[in-house]
PDB file of N, CA, C and O in Angstrom:
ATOM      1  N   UNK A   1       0.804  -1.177   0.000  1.00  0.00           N
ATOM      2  CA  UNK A   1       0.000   0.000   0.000  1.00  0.00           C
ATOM      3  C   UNK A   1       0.862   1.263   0.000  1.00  0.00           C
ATOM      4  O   UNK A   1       0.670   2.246  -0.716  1.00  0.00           O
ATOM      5  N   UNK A   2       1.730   1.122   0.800  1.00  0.00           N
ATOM      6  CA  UNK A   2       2.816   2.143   0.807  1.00  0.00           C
ATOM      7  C   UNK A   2       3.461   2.818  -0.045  1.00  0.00           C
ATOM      8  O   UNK A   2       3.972   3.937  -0.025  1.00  0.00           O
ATOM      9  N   UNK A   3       3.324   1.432  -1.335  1.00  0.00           N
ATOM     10  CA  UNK A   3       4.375   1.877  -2.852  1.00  0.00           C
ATOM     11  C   UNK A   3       3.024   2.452  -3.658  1.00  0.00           C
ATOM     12  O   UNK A   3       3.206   3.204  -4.616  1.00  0.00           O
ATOM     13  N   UNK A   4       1.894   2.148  -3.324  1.00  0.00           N
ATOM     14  CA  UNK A   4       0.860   2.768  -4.145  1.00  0.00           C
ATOM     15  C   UNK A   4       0.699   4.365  -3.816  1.00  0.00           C
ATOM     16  O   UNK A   4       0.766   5.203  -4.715  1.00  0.00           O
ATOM     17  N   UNK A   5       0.529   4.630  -2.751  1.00  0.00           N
ATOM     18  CA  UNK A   5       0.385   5.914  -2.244  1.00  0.00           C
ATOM     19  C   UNK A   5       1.860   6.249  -2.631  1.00  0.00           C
ATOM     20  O   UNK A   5       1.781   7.329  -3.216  1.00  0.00           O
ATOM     21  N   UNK A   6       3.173   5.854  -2.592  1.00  0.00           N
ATOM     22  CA  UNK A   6       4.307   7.116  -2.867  1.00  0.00           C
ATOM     23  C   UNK A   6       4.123   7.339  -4.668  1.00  0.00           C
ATOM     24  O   UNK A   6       4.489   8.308  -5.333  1.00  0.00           O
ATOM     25  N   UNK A   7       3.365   5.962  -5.176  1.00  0.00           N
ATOM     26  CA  UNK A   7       3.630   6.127  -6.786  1.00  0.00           C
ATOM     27  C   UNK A   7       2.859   7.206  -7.065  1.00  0.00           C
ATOM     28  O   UNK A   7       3.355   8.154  -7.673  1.00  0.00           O
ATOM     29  N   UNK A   8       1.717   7.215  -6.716  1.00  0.00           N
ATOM     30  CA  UNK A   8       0.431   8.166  -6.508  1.00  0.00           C
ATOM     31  C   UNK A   8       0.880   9.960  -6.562  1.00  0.00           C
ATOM     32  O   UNK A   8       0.718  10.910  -7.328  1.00  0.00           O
ATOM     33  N   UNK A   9       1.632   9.636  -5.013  1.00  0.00           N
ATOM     34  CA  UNK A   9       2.243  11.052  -5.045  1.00  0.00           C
ATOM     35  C   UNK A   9       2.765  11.850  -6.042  1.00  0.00           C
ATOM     36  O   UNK A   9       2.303  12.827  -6.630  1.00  0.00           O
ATOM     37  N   UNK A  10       4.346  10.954  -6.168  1.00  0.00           N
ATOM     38  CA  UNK A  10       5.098  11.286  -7.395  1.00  0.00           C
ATOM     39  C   UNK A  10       4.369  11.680  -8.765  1.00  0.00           C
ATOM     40  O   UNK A  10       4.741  12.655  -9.419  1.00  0.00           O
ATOM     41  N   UNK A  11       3.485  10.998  -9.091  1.00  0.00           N
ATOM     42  CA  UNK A  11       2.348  11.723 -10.293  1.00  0.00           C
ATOM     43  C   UNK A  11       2.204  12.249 -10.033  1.00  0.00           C
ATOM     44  O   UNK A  11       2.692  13.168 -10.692  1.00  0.00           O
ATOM     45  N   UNK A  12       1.236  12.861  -8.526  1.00  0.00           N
ATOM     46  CA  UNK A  12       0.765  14.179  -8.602  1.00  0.00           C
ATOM     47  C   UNK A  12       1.686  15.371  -8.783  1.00  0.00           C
ATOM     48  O   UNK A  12       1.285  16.386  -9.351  1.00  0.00           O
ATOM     49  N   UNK A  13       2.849  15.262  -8.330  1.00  0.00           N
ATOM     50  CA  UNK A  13       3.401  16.185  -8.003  1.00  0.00           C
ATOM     51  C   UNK A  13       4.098  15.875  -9.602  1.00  0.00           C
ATOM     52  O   UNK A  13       4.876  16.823  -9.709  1.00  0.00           O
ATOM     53  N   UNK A  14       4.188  15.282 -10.525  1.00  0.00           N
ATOM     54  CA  UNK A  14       5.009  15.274 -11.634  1.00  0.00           C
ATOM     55  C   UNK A  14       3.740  15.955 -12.579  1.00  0.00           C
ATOM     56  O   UNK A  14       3.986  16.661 -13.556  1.00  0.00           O
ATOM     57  N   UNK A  15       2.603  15.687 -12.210  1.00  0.00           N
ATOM     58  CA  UNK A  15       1.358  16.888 -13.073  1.00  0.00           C
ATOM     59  C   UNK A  15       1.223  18.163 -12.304  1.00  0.00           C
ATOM     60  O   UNK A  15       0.446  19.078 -12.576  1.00  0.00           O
ATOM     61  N   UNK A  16       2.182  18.111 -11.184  1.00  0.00           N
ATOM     62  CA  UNK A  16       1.888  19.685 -11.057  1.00  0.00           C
ATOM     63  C   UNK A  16       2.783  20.055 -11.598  1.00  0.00           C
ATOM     64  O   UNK A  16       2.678  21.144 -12.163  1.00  0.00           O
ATOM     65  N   UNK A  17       3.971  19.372 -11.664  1.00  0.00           N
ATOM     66  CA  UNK A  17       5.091  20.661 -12.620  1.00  0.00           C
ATOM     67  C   UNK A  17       4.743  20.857 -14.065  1.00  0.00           C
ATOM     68  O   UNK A  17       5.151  21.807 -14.733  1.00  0.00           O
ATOM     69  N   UNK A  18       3.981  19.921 -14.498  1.00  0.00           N
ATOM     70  CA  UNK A  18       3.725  20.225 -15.688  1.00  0.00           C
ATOM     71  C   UNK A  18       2.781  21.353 -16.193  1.00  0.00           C
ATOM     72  O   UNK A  18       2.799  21.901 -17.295  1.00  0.00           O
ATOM     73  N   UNK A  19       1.928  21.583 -15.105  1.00  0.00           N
ATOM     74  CA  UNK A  19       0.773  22.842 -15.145  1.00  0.00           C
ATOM     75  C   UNK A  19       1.539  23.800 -16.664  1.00  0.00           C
ATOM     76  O   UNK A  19       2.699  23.857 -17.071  1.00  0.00           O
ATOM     77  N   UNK A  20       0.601  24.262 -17.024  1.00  0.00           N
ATOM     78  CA  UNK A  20       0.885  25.444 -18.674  1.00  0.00           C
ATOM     79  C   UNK A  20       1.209  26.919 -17.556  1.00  0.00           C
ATOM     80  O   UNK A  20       0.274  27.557 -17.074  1.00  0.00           O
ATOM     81  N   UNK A  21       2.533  27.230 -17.317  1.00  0.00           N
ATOM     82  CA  UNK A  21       2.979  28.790 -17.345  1.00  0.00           C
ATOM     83  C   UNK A  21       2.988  29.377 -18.370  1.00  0.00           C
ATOM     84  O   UNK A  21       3.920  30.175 -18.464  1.00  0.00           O
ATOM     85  N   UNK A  22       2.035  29.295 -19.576  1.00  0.00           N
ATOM     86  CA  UNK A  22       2.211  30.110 -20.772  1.00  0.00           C
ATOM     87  C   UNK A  22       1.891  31.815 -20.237  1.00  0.00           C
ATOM     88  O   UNK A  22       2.482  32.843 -20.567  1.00  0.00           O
ATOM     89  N   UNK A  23       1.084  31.680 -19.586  1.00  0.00           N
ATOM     90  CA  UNK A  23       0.215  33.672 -19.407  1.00  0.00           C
ATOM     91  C   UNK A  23       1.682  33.684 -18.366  1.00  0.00           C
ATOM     92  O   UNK A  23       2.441  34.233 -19.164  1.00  0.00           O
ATOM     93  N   UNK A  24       2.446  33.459 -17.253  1.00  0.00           N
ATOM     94  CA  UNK A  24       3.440  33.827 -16.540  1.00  0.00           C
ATOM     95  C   UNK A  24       4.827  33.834 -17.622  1.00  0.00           C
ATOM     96  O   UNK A  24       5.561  34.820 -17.548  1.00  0.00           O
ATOM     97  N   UNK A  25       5.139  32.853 -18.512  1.00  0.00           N
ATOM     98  CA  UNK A  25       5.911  32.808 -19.159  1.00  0.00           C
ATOM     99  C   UNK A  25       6.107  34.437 -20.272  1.00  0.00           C
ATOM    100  O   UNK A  25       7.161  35.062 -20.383  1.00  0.00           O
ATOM    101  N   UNK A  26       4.743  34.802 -20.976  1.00  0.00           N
ATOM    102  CA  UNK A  26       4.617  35.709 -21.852  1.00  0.00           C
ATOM    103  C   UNK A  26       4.360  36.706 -21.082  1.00  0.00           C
ATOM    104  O   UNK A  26       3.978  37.676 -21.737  1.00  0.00           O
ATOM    105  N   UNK A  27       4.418  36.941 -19.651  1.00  0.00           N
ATOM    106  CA  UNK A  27       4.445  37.880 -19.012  1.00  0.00           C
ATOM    107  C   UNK A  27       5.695  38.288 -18.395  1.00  0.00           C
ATOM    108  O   UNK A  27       6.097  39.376 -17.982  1.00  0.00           O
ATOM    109  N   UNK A  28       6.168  37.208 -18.440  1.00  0.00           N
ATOM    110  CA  UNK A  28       7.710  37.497 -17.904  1.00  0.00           C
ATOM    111  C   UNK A  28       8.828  38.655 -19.219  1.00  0.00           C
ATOM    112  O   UNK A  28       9.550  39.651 -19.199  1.00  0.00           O
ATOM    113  N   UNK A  29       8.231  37.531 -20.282  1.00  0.00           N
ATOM    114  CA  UNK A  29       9.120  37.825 -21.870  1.00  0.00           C
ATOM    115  C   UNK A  29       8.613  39.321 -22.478  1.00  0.00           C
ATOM    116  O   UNK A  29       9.103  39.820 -23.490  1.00  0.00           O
ATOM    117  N   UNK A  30       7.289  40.087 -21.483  1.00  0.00           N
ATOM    118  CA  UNK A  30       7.094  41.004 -22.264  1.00  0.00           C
ATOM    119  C   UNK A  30       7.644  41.876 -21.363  1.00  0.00           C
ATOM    120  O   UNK A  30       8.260  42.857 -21.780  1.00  0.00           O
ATOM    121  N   UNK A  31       7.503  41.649 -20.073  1.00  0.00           N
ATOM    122  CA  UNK A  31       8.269  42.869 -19.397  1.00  0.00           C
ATOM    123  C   UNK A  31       9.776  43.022 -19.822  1.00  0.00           C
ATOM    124  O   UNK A  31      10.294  44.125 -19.990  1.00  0.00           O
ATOM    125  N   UNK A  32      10.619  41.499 -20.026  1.00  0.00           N
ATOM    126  CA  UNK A  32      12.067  41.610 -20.785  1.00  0.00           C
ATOM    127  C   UNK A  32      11.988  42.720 -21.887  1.00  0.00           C
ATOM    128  O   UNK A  32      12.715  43.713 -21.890  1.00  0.00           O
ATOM    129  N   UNK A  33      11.063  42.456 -22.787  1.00  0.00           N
ATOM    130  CA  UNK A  33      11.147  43.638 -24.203  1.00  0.00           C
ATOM    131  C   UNK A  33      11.283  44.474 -23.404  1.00  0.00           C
ATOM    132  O   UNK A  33      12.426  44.878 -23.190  1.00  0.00           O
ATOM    133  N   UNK A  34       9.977  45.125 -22.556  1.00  0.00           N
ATOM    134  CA  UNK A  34       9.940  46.623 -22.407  1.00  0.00           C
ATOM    135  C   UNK A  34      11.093  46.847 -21.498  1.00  0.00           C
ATOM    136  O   UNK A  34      11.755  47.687 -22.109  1.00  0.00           O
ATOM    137  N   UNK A  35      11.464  46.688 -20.838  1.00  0.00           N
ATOM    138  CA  UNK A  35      13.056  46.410 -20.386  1.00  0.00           C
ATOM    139  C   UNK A  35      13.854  46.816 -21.290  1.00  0.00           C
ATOM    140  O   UNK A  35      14.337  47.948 -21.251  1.00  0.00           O
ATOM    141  N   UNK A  36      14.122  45.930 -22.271  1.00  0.00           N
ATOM    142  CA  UNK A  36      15.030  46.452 -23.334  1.00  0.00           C
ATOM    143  C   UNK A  36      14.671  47.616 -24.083  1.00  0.00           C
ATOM    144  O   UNK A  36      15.299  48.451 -24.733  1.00  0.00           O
ATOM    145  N   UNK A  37      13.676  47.453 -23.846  1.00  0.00           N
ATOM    146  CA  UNK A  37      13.054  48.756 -25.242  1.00  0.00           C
ATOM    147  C   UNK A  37      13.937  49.991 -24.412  1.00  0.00           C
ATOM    148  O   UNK A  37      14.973  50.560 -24.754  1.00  0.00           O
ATOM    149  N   UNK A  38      13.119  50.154 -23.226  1.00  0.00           N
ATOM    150  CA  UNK A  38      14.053  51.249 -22.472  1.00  0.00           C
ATOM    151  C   UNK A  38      15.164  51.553 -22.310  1.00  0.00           C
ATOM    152  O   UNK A  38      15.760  52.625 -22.421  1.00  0.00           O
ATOM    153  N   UNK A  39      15.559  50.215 -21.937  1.00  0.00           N
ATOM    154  CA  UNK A  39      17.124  50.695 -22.332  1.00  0.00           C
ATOM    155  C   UNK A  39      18.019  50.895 -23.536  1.00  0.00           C
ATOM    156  O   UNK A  39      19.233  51.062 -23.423  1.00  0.00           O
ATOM    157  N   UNK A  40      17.234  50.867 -24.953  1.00  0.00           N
ATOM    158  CA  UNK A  40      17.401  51.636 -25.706  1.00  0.00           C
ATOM    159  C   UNK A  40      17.307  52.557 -25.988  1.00  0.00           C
ATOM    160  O   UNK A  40      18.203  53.147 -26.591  1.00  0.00           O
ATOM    161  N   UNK A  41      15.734  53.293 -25.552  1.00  0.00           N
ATOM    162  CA  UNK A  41      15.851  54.506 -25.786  1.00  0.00           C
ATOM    163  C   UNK A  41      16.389  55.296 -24.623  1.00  0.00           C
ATOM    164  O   UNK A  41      16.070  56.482 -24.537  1.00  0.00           O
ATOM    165  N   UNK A  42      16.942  54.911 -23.988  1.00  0.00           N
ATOM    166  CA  UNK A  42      17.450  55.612 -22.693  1.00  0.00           C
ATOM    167  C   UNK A  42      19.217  56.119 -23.746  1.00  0.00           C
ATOM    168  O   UNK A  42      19.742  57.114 -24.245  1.00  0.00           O
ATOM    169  N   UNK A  43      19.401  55.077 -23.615  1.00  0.00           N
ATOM    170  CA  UNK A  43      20.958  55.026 -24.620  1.00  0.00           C
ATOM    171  C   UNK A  43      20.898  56.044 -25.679  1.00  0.00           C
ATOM    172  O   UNK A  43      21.680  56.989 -25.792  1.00  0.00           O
ATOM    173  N   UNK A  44      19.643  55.700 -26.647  1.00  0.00           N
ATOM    174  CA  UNK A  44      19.543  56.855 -27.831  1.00  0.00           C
ATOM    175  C   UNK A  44      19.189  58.018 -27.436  1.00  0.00           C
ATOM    176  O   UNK A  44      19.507  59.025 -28.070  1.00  0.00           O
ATOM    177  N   UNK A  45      18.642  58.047 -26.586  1.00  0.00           N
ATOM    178  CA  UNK A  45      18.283  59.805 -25.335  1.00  0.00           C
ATOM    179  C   UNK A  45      19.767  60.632 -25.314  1.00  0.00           C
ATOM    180  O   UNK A  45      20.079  61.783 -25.620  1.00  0.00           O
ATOM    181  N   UNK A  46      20.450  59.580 -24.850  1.00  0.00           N
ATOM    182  CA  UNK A  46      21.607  60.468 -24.085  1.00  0.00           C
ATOM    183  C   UNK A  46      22.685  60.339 -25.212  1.00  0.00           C
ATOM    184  O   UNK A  46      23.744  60.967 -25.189  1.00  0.00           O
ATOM    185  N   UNK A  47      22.480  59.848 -25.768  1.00  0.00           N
ATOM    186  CA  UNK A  47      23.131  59.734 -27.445  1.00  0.00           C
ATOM    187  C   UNK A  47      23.201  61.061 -28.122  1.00  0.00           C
ATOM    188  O   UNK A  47      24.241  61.689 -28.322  1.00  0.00           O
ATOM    189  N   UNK A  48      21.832  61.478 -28.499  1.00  0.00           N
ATOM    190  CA  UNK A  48      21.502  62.640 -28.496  1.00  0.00           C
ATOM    191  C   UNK A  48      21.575  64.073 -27.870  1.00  0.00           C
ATOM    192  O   UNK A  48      21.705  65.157 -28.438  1.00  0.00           O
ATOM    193  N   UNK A  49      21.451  63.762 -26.493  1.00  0.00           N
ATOM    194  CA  UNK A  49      21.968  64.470 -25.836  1.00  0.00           C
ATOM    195  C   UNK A  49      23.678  65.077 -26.093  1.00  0.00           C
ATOM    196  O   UNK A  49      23.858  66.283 -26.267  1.00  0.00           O
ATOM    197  N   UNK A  50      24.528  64.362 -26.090  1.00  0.00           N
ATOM    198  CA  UNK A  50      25.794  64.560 -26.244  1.00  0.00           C
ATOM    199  C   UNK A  50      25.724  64.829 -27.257  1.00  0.00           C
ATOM    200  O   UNK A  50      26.252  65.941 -27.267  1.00  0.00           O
ATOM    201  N   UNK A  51      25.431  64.613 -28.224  1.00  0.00           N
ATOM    202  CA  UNK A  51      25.393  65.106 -29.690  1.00  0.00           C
ATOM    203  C   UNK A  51      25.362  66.389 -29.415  1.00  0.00           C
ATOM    204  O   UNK A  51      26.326  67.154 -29.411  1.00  0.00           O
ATOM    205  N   UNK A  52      24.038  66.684 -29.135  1.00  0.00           N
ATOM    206  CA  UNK A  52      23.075  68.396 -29.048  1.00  0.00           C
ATOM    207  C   UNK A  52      24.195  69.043 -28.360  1.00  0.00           C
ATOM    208  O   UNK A  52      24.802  69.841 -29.074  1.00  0.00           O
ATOM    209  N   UNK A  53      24.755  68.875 -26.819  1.00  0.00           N
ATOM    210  CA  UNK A  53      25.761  69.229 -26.121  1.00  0.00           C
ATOM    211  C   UNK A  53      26.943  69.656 -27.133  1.00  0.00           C
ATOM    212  O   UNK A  53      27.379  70.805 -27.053  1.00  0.00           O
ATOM    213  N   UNK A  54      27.396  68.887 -27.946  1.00  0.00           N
ATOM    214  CA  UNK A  54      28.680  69.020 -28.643  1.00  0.00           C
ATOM    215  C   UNK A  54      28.925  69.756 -29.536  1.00  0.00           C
ATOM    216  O   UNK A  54      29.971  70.232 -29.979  1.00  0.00           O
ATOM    217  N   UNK A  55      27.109  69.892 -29.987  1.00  0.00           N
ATOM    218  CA  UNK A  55      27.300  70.853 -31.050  1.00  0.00           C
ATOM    219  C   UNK A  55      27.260  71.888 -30.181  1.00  0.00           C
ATOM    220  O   UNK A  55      28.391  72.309 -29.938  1.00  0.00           O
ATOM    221  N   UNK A  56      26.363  72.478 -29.600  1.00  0.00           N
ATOM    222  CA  UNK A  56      25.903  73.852 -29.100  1.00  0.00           C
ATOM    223  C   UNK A  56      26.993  74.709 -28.471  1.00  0.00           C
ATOM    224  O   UNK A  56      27.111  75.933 -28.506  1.00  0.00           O
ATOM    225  N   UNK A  57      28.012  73.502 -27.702  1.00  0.00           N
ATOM    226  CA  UNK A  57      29.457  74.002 -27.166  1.00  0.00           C
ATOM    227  C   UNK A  57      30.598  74.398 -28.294  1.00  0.00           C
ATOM    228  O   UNK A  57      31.569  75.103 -28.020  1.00  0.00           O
ATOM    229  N   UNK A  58      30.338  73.837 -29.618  1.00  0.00           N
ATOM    230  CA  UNK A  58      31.056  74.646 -30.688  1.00  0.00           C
ATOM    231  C   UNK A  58      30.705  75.702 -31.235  1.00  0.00           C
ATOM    232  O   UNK A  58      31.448  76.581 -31.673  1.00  0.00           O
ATOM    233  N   UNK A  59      29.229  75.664 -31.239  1.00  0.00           N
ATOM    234  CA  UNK A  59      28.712  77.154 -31.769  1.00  0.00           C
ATOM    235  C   UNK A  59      29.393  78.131 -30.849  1.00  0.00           C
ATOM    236  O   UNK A  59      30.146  79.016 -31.254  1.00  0.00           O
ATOM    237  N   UNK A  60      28.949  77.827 -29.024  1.00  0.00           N
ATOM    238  CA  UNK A  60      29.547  78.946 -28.447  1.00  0.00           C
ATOM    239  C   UNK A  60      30.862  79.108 -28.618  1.00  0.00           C
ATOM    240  O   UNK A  60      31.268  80.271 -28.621  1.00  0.00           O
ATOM    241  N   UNK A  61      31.776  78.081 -28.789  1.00  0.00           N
ATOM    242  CA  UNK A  61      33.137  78.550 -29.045  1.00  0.00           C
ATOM    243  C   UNK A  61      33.396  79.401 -29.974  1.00  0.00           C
ATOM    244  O   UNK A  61      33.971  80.470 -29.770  1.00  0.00           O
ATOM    245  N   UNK A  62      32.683  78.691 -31.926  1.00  0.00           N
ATOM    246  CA  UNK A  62      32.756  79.783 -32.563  1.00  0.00           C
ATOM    247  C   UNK A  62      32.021  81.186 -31.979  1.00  0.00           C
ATOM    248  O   UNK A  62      32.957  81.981 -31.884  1.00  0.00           O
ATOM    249  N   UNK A  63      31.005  81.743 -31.620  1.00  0.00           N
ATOM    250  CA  UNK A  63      30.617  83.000 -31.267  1.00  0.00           C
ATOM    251  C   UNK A  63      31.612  83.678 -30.616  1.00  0.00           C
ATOM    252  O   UNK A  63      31.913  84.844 -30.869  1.00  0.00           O
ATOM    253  N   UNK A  64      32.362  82.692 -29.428  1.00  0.00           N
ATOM    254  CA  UNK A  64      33.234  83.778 -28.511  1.00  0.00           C
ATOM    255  C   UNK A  64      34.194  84.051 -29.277  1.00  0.00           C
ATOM    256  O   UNK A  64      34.554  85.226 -29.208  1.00  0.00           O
ATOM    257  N   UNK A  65      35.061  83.045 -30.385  1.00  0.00           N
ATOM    258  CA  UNK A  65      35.860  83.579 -31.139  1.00  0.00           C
ATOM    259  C   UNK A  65      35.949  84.314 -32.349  1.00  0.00           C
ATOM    260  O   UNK A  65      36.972  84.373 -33.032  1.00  0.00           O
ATOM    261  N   UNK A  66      34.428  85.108 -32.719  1.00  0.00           N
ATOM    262  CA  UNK A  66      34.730  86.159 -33.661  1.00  0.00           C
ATOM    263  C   UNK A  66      34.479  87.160 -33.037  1.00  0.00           C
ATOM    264  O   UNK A  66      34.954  88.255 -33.340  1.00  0.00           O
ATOM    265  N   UNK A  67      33.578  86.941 -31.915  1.00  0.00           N
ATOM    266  CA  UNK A  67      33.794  88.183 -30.724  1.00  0.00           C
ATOM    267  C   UNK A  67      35.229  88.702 -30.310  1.00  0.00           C
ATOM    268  O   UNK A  67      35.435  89.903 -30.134  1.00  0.00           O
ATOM    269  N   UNK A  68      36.172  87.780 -30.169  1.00  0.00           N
ATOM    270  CA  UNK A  68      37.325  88.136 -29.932  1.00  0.00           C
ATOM    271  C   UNK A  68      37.660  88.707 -31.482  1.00  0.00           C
ATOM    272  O   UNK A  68      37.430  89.909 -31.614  1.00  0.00           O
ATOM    273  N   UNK A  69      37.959  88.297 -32.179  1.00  0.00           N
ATOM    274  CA  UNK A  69      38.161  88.695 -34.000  1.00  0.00           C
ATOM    275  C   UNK A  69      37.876  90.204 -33.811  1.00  0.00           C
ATOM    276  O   UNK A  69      38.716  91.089 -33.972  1.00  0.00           O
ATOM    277  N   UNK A  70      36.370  90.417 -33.389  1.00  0.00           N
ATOM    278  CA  UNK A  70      35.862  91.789 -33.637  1.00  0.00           C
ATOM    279  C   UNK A  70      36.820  92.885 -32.364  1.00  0.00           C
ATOM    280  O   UNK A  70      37.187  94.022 -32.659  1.00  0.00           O
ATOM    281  N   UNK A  71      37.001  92.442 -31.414  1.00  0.00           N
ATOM    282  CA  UNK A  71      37.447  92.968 -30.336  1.00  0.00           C
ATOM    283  C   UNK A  71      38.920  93.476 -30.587  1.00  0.00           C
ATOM    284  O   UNK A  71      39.284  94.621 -30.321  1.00  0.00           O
ATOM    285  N   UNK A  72      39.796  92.408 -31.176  1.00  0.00           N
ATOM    286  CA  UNK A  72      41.003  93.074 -32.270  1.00  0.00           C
ATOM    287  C   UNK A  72      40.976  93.395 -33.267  1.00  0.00           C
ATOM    288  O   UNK A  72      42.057  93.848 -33.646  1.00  0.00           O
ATOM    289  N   UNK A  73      40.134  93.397 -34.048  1.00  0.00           N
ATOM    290  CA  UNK A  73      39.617  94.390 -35.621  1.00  0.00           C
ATOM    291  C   UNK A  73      39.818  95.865 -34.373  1.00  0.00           C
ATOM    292  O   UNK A  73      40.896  96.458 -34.421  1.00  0.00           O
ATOM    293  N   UNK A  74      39.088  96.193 -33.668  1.00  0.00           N
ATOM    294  CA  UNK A  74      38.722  97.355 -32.958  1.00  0.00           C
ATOM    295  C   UNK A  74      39.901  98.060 -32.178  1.00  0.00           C
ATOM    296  O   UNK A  74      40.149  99.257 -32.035  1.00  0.00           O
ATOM    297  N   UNK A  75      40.644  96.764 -31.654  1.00  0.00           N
ATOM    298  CA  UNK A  75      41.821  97.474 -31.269  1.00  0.00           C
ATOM    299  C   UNK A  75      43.164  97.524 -32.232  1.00  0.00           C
ATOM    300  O   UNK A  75      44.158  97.924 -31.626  1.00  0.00           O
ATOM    301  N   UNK A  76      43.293  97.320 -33.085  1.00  0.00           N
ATOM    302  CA  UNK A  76      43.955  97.381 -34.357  1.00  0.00           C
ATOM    303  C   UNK A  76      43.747  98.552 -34.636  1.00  0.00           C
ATOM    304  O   UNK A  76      44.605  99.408 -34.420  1.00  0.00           O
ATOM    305  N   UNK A  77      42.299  98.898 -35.295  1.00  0.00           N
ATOM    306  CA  UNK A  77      42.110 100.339 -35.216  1.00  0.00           C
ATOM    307  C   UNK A  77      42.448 101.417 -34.465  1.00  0.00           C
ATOM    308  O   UNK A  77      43.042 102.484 -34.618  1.00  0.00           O
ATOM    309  N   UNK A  78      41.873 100.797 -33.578  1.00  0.00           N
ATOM    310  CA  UNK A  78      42.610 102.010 -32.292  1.00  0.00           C
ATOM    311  C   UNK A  78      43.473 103.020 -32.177  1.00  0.00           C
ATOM    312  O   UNK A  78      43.516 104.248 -32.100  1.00  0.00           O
ATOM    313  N   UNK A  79      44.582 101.451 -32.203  1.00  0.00           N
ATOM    314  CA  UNK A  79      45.876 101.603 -32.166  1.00  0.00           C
ATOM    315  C   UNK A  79      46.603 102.462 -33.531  1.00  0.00           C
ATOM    316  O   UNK A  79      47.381 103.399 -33.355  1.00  0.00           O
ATOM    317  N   UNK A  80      46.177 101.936 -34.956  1.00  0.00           N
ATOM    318  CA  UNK A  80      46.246 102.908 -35.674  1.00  0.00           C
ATOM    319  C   UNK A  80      46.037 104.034 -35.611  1.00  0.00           C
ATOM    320  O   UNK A  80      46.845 104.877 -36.000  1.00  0.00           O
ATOM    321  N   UNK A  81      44.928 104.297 -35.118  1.00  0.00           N
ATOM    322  CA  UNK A  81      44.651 106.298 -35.305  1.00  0.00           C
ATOM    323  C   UNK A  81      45.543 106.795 -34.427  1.00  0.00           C
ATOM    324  O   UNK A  81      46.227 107.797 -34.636  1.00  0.00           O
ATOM    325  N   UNK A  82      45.578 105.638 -32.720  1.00  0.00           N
ATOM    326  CA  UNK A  82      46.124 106.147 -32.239  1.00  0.00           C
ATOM    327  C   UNK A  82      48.108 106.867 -32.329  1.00  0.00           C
ATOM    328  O   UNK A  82      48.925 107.451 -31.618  1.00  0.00           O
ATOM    329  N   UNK A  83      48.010 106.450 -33.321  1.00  0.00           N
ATOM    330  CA  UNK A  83      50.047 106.253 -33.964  1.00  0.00           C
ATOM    331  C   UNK A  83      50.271 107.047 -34.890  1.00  0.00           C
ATOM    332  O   UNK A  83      51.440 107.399 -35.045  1.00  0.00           O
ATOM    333  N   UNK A  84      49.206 107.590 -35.814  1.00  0.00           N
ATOM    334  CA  UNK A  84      49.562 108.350 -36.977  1.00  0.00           C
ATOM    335  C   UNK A  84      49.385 109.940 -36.269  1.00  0.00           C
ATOM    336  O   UNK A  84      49.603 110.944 -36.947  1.00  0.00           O
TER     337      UNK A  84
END
């Protein structure tokens, strides 16, 4: 009787592992995407970012340096009138 009831068991418990995790399985695999998704566009965010950054810090460089340009055009002059 003993080997009937442990054989017994062992089935049951070998049809419970078998139970369908399909809805936990495709719930697991969709939060993975959106997971990834994010951390793509997180990456292409700041991608961009540095981009935008890199440019905008050359524009200001060029601006400050024809500001300077203009600032010695002016004292060039200056200095001319001031000499003749």
């Amino acid at each position: 009787m003993k080997k009937v009831a442990v054989t017994a068991l062992v089935l049951a418990l070998g049809l419970a592992a078998c139970n369908n995790n399909a809805a936990d399985n495709n719930a697991a695999n969709e939060t993975a995407v959106e997971n990834n998704a994010e951390t793509d566009v997180n990456a292409a965010t700041n991608d961009a970012t540095a981009v935008a950054d890199n440019a905008l810090n050359a524009a200001d460089n060029a601006v400050n340096a024809a500001g300077n340009a203009v600032d010695n055009a002016s004292d060039a002059v200056s200095n001319a009138a001031t000499n003749q």
